[in-house]
DSSP file (Angstrom, degrees, kcal/mol; ACC not computed):
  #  RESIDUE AA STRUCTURE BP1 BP2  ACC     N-H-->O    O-->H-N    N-H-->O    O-->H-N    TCO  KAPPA ALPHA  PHI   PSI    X-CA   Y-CA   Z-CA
    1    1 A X     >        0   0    0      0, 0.0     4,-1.8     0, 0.0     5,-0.1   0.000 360.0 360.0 360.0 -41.0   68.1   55.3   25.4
    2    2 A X  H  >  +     0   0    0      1,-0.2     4,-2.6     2,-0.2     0, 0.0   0.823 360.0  42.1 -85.0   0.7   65.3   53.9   23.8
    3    3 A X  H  > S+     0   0    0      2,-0.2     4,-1.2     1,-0.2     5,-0.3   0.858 115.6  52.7 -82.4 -42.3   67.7   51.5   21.2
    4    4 A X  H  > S+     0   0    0      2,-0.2     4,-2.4     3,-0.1    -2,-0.2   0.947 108.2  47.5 -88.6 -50.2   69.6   51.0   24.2
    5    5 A X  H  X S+     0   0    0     -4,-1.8     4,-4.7     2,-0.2     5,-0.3   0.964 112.4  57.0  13.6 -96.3   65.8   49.8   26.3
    6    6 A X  H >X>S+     0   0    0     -4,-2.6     3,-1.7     1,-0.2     4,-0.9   0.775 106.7  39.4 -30.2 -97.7   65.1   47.4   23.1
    7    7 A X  H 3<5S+     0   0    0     -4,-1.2    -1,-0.2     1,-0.2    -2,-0.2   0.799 118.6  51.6 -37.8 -34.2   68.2   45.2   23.0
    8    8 A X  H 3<5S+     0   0    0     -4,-2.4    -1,-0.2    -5,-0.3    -2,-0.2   0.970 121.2  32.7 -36.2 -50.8   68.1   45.0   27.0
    9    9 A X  H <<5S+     0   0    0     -4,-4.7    -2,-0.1    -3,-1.7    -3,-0.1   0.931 130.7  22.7 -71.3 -51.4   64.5   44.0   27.0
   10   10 A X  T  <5S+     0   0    0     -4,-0.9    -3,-0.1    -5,-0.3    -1,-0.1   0.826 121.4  39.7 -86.8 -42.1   63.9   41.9   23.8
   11   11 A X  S   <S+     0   0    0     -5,-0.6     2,-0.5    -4,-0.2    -1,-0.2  -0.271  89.0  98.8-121.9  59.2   67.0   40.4   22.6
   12   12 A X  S    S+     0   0    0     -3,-0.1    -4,-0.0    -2,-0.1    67,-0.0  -0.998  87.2  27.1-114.2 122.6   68.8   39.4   25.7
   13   13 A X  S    S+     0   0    0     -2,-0.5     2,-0.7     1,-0.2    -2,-0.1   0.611  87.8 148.5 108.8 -11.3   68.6   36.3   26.6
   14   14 A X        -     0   0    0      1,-0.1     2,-2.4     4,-0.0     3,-0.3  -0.480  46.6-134.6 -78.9 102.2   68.0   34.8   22.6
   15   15 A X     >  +     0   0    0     -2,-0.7     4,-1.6     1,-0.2     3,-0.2  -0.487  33.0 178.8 -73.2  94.4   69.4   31.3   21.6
   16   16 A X  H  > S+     0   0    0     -2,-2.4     4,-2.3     1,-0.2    -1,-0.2   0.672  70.7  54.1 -87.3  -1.5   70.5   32.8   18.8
   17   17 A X  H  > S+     0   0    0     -3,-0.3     4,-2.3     2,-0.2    -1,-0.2   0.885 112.6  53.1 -73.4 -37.5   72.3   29.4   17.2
   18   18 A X  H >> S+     0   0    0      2,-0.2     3,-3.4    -3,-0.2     4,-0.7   0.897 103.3  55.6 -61.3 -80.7   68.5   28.1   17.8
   19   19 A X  H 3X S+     0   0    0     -4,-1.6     4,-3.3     1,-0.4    -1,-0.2   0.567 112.0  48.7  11.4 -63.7   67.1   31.1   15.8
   20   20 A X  H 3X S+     0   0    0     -4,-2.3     4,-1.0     1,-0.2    -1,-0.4   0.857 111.0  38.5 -82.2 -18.3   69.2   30.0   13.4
   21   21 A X  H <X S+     0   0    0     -3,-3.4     4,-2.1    -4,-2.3     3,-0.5   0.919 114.9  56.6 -75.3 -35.9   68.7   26.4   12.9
   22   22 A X  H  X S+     0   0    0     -4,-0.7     4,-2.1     1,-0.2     3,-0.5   0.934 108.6  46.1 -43.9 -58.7   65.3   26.9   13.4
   23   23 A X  H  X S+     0   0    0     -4,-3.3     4,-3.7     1,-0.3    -1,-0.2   0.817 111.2  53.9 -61.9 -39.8   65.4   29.3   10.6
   24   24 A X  H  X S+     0   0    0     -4,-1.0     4,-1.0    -3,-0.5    -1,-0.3   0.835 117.6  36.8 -72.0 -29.9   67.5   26.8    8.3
   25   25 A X  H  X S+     0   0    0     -4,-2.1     4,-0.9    -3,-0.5    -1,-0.2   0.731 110.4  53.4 -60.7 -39.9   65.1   24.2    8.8
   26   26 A X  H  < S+     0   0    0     -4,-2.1     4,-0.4    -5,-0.3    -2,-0.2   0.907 119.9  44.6 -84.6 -35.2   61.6   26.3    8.7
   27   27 A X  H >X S+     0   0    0     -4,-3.7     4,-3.7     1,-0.3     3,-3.0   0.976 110.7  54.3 -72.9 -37.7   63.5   27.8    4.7
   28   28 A X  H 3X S+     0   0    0     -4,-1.0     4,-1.7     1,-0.3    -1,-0.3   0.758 108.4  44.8 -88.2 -18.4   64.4   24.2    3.9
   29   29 A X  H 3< S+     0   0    0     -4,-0.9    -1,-0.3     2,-0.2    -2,-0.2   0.451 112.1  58.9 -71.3 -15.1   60.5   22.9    4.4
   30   30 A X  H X>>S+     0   0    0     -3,-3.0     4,-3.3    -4,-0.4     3,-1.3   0.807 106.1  41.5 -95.1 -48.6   59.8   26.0    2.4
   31   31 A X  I 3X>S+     0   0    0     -4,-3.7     4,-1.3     1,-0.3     5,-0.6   0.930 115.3  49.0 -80.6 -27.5   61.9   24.8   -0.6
   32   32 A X  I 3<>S+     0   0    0     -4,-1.7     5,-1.5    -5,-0.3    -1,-0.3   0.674 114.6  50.5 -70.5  -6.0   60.7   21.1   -0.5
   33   33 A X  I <45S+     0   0    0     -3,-1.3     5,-0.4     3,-0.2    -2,-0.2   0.873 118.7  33.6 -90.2 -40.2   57.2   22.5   -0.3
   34   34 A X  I  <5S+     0   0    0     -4,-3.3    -3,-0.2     3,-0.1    -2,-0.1   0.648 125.6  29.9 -88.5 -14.7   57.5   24.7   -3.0
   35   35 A X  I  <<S+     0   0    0     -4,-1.3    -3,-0.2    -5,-0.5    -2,-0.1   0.609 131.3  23.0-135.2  -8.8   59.7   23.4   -5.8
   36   36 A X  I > <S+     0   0    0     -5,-0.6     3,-1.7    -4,-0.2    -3,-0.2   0.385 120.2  35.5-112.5 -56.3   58.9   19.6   -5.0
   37   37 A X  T 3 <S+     0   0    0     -5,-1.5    -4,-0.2     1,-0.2    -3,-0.1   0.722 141.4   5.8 -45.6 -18.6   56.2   18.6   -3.4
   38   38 A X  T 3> S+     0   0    0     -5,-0.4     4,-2.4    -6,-0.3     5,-0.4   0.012  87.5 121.5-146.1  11.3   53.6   21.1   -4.8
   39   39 A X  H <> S+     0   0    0     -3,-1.7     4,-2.8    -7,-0.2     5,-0.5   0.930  79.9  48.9 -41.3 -76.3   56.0   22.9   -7.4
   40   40 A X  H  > S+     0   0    0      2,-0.2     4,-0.6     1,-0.2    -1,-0.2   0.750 118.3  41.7 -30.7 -72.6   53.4   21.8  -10.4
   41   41 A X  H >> S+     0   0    0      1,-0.2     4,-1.8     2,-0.2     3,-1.5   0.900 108.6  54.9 -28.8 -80.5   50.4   23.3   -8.2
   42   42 A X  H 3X>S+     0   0    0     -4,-2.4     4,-2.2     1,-0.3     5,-0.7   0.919 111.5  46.4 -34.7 -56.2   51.9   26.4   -6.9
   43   43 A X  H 3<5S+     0   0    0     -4,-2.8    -1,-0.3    -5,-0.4    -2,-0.2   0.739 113.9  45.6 -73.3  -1.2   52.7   27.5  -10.3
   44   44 A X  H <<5S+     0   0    0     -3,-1.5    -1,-0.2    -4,-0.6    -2,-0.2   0.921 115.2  45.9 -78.5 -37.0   49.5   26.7  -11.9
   45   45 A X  H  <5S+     0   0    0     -4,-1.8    -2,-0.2     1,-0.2    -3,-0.2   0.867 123.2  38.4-109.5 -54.4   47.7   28.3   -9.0
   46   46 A X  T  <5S-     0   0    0     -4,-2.2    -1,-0.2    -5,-0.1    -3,-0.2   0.475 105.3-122.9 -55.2 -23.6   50.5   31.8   -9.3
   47   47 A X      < +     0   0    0     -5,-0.7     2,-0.3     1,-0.1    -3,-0.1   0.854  60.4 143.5 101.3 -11.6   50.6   31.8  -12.4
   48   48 A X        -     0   0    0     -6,-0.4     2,-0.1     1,-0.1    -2,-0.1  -0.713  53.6-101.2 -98.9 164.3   54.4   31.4  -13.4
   49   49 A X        -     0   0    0     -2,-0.3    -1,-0.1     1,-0.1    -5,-0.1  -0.387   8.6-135.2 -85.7 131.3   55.5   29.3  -16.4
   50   50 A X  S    S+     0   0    0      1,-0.2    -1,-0.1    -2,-0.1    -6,-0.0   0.940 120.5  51.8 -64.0 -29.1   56.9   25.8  -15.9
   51   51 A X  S    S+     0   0    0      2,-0.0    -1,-0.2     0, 0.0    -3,-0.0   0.897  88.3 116.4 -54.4 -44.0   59.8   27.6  -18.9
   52   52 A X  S    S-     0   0    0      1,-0.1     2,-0.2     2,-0.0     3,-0.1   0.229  75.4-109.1 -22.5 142.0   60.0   30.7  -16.0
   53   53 A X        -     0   0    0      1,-0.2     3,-0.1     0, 0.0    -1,-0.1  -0.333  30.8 -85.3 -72.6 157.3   63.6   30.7  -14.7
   54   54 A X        -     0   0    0      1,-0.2    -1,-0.2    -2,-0.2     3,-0.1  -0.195  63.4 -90.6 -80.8 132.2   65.1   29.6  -11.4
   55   55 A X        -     0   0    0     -3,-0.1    -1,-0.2     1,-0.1     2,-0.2  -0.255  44.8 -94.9 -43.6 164.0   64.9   32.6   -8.8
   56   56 A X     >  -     0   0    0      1,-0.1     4,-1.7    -3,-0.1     5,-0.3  -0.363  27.2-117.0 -82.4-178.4   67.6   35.1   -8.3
   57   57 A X  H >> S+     0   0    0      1,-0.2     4,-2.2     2,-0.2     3,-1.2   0.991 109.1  67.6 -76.2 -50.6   69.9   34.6   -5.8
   58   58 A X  H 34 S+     0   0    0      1,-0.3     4,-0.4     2,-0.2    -1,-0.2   0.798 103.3  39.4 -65.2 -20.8   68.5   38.0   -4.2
   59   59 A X  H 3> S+     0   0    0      2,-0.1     4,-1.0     3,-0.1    -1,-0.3   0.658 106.3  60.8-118.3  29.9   65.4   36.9   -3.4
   60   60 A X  H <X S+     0   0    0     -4,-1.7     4,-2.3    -3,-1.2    -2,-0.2   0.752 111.0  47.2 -59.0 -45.9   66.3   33.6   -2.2
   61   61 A X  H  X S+     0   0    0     -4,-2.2     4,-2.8    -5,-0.3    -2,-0.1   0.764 108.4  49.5 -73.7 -16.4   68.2   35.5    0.2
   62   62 A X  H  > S+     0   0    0     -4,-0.4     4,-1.6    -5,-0.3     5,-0.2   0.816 104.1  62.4 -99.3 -10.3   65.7   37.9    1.2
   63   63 A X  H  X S+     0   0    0     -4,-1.0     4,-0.6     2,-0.2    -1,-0.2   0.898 107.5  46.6 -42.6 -44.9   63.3   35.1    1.7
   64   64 A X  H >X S+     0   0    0     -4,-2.3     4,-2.8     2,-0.2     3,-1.3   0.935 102.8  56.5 -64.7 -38.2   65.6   34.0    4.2
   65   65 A X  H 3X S+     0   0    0     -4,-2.8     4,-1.4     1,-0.3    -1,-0.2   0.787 113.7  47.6 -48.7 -31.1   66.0   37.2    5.7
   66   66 A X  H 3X S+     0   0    0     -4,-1.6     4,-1.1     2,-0.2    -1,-0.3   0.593 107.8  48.4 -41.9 -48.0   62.3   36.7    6.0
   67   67 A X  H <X S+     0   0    0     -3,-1.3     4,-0.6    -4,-0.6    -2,-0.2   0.953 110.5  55.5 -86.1 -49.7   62.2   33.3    7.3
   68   68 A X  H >X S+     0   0    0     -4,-2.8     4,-3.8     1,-0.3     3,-1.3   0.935 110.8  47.5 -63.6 -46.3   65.2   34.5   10.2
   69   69 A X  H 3X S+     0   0    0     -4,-1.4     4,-3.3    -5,-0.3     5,-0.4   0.966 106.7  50.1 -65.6 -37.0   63.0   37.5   11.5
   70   70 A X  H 3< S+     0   0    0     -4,-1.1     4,-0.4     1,-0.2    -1,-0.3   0.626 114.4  48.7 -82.6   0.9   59.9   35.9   11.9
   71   71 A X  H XX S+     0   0    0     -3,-1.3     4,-5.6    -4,-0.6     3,-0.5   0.843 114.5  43.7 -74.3 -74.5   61.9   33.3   13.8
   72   72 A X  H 3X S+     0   0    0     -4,-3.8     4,-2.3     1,-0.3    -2,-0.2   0.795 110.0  54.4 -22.4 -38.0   63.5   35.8   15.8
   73   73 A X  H 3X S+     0   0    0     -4,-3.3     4,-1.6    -5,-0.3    -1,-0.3   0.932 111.1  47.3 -79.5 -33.9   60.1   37.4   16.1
   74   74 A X  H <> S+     0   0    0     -3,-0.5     4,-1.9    -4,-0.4    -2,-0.2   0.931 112.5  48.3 -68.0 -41.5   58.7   33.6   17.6
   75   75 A X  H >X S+     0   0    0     -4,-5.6     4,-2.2     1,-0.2     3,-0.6   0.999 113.8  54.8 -74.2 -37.3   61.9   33.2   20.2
   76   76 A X  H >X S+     0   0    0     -4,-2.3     4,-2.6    -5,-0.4     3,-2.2   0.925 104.3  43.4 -51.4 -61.4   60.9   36.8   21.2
   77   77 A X  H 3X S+     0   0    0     -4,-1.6     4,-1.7     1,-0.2    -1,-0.3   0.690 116.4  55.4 -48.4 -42.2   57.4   36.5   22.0
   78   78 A X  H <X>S+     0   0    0     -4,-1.9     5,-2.6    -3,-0.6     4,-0.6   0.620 108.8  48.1  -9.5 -58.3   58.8   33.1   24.0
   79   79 A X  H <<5S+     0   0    0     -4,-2.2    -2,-0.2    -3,-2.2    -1,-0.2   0.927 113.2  47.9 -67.8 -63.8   61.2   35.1   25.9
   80   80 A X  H  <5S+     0   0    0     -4,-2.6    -2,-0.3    -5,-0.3    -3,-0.2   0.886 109.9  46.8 -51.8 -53.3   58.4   37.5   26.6
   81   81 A X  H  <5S-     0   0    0     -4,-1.7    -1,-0.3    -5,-0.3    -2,-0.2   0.976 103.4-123.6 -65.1 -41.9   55.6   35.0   27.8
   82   82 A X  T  <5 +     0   0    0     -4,-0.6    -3,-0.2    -5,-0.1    -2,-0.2   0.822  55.8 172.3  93.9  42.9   58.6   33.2   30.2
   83   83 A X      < -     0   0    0     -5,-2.6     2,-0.2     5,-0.1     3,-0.1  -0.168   8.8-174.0 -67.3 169.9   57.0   29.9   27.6
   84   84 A X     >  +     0   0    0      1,-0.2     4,-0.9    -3,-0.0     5,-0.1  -0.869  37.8  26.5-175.7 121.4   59.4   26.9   28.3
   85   85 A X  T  4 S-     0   0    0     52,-0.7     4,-0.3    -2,-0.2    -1,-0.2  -0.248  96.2 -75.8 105.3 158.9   59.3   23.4   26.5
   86   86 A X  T  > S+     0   0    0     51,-0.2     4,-2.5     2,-0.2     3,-0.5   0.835 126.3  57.7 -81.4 -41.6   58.2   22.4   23.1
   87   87 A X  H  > S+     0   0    0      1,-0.3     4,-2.3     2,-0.2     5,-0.3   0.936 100.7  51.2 -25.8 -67.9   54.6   22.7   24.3
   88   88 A X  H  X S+     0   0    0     -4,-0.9     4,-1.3     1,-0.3    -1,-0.3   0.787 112.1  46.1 -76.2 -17.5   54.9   25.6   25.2
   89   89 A X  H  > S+     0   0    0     -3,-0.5     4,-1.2    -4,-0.3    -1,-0.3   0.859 109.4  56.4 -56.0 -51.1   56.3   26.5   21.5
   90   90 A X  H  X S+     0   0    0     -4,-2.5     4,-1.9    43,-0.2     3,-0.3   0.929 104.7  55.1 -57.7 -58.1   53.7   24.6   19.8
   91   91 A X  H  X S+     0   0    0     -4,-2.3     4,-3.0    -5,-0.4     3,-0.4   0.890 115.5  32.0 -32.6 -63.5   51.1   26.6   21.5
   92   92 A X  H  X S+     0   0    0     -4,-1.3     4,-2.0    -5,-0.3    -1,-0.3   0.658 110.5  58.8 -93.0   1.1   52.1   29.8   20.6
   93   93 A X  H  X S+     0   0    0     -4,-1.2     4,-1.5    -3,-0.3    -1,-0.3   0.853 112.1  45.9 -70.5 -25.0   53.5   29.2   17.3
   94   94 A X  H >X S+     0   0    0     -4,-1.9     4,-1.6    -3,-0.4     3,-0.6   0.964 110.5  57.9 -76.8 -48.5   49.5   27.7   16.4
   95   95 A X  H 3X S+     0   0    0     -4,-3.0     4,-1.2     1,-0.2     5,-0.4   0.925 111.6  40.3 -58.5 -94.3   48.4   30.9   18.2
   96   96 A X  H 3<>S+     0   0    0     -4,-2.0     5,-2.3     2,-0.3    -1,-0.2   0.480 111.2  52.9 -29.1 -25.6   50.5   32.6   15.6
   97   97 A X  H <<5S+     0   0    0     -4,-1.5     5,-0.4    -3,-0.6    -1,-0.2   0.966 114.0  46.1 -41.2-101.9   49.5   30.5   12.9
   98   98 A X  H  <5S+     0   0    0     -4,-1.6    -2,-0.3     1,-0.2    -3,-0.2   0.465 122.9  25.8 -39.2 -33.6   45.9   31.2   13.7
   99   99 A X  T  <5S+     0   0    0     -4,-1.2    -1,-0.2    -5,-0.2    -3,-0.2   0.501 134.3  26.1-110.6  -2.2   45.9   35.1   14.2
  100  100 A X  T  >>S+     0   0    0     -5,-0.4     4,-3.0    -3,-0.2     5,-0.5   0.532 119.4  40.5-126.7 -70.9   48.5   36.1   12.3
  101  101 A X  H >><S+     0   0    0     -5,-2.3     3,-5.3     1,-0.3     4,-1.0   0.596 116.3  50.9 -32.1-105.7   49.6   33.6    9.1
  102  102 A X  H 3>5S+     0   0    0     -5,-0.4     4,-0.9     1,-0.3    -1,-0.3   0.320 116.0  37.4 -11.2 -66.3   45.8   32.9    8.1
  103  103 A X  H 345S+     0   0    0      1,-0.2     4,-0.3     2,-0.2    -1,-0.3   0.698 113.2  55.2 -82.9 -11.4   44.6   36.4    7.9
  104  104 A X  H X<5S+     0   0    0     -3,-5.3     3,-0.5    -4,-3.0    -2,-0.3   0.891 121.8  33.5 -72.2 -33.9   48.0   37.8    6.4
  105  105 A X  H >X<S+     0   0    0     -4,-1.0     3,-1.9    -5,-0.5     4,-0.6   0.811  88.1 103.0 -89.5 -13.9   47.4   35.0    3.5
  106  106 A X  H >X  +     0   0    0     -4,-0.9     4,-1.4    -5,-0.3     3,-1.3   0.834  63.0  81.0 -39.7 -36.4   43.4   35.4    3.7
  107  107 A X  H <>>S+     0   0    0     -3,-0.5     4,-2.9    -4,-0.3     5,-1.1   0.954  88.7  57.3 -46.3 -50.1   43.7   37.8    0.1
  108  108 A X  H <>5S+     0   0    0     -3,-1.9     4,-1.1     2,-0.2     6,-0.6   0.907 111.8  34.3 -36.6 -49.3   43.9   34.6   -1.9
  109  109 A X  H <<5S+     0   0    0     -3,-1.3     4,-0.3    -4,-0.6    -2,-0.2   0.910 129.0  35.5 -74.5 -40.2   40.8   33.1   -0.8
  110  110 A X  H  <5S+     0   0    0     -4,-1.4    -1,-0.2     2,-0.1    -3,-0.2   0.282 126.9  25.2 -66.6 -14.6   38.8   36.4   -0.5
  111  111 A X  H  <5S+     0   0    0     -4,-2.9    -3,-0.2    -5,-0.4    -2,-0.1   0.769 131.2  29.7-124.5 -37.6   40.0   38.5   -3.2
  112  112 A X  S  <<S-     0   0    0     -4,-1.1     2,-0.6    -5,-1.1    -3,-0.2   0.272  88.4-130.0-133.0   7.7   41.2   36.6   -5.7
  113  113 A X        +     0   0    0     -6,-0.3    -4,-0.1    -4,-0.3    -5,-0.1  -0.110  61.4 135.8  89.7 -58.7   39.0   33.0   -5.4
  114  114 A X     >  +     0   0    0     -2,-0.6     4,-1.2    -6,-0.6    -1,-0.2  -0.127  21.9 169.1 -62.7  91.4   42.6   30.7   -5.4
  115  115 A X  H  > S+     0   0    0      2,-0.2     4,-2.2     3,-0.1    -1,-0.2   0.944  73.5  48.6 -66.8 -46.4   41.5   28.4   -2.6
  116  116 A X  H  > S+     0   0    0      2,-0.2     4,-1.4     1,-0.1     5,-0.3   0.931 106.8  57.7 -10.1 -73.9   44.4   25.9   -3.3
  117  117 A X  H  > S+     0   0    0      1,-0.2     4,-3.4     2,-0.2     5,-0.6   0.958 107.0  47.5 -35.9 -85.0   46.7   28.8   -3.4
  118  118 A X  H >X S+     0   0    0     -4,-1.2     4,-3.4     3,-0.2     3,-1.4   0.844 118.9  40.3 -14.8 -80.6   45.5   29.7    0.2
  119  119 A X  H >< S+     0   0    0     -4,-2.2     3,-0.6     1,-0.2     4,-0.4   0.815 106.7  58.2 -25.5 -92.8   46.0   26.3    1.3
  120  120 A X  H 3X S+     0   0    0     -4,-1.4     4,-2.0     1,-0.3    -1,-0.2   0.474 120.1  32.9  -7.7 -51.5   49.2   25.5   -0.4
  121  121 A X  H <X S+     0   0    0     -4,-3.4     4,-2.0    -3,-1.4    -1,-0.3   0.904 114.8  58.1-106.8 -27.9   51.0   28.7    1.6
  122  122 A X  H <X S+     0   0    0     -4,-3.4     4,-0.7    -3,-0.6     3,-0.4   0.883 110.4  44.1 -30.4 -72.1   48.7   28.4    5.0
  123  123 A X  H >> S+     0   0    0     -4,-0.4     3,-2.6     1,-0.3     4,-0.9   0.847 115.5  49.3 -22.2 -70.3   50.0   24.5    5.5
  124  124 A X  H >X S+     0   0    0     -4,-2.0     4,-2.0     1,-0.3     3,-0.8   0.834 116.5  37.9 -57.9 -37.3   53.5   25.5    4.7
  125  125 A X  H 3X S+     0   0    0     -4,-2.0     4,-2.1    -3,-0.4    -1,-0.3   0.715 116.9  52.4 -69.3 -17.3   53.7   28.5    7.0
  126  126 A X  H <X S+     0   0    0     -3,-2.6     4,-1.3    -4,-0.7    -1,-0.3   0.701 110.9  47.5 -91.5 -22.8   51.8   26.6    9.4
  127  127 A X  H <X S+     0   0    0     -4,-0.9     4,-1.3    -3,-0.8    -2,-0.2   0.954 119.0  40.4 -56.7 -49.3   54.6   23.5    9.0
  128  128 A X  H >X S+     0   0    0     -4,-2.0     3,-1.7     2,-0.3     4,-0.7   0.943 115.0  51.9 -97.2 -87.8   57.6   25.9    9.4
  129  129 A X  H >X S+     0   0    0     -4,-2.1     3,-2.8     1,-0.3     4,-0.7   0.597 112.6  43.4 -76.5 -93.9   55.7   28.0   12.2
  130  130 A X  H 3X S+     0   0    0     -4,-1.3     4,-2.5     1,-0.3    -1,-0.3   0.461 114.3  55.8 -45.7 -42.7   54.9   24.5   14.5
  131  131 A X  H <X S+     0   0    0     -3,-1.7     4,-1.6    -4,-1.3    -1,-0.3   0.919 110.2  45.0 -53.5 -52.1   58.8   23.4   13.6
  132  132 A X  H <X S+     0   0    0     -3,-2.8     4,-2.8    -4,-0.7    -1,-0.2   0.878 109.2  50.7 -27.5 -56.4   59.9   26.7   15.1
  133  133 A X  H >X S+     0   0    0     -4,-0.7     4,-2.5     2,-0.3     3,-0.8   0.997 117.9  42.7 -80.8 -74.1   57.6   26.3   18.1
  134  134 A X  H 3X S+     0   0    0     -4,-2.5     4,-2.0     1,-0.3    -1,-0.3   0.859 122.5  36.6 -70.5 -40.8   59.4   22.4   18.5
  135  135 A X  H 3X S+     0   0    0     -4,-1.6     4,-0.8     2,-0.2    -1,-0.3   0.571 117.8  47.6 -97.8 -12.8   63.1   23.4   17.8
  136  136 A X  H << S+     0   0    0     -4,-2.8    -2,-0.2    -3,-0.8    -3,-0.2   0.870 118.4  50.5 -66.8 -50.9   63.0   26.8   19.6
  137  137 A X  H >< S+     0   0    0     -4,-2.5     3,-0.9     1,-0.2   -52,-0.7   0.805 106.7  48.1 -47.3 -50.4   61.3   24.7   22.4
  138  138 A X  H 3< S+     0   0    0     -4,-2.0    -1,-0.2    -5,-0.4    -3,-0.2   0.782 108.1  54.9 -69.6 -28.2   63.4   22.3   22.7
  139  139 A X  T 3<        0   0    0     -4,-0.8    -1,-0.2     1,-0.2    -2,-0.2   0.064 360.0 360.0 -54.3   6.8   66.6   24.5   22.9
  140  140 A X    <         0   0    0     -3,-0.9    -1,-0.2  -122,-0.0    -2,-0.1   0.410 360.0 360.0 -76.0 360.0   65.5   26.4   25.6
């Protein structure tokens, strides 16, 4: 009953072809952010070896797998407000940004000093979140 309650409630109603371009878009901002534009940085600032090897193919994919829920998790919350428009995307993706990205990444700044580091993955999550927010929006 209650499995059957969840899909009624939450994932009815889901452009789930947006979901996915959103999702193909928010990873593909992720990989220009991280292996060129700021590649050199990010590894200074992590710690891996410019010699260090190319990911495996498994967690490339579970990054995405990564990248699709927290899309999923944005069109829900969408669904759930009755939100409409890319406004109304933008908002709450910055709302999400702000209470949730920033203090999930806060350990860098606070525990371990990397202020760069911080940055470097705030921005991106905060690019990829506000793209969500404008291609979920506009697909409504």
């Amino acid at each position: 009953m209650a499995i059957k309650f969840i899909q009624m409630t939450f994932l009815t109603g889901i452009n789930y072809l947006a979901v996915l371009v959103s999702s193909v878009i928010y990873y593909f901002i992720g990989f220009l952010w991280y292996s060129v534009l700021f590649a050199d940085t990010w590894k200074k600032e992590t710690g891996i070896p410019d010699t260090a090897a190319k990911p495996a193919s498994g967690a490339l994919i579970g990054q995405f797998a990564s990248t699709l829920l927290f899309t999923l998790g944005v069109a829900i919350v969408l669904k759930l407000q009755g939100t409409n428009g890319v406004t109304g995307g933008l908002v709450t993706c910055a709302l999400v940004t702000v209470f949730f990205v920033i203090p999930i990444h806060s350990g860098n700044l606070f525990f371990t000093g990397k202020k760069k580091l911080f940055l470097l993955d705030v921005c991106e999550r905060a690019l990829g979140s506000l793209t969500v927010g404008i291609v979920l929006g506009l697909w409504q």
